[in-house]
N, C-alpha and C positions, 0 to 999 in steps of 0.2 A: 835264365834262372841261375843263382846261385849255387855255385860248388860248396861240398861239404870240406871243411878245413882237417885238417890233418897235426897231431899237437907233436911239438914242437921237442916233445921227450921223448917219446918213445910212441910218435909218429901210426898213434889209431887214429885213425878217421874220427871224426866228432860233427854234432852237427853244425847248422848256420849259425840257428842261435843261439848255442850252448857255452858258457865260459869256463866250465871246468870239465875236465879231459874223466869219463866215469873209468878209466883202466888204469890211471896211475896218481890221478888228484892233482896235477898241473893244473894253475888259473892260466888260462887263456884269453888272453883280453880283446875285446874288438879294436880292431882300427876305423878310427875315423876319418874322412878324408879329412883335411886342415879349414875349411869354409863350411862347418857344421855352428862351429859358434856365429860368426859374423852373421849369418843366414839367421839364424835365429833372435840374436840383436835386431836384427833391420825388423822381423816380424812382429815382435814385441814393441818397439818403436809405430810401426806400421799400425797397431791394434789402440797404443797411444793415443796416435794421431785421431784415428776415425771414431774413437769413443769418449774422447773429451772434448766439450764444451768450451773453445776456449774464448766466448764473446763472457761466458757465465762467470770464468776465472779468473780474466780481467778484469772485472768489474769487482769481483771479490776483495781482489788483492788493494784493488785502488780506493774502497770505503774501507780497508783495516789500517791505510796511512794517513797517520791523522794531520789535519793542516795545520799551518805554523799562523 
């Protein structure tokens, strides 16, 4: 379990989720670890992948280029 964080002013305890300190009005910002974006790219890429038709969109794309 998570420890409660402690702000950084004048060092009240506050809680996990909380980002401003209720004793002195410091914002308190979470830290994220650094592979919170990537992670989430690959997901949304990932959700891409398995929800597009892609035999439907190349066919599409290939009847809007007109022949010569």
């Amino acid at each position: 379990m998570a420890k409660p964080r402690k702000c950084p002013k004048c060092s009240t305890e506050i809680g996990i989720d909380e980002d401003i300190c209720y004793a002195c009005g410091e914002n308190v910002p979470f830290n994220h670890p650094w592979y919170i974006m990537p992670v989430g790219g690959i997901i949304v890429i990932g959700l891409f992948w398995l929800l597009t038709d892609f035999d439907a969109l190349i066919q599409y794309v290939m009847q809007s280029i007109p022949d010569k």
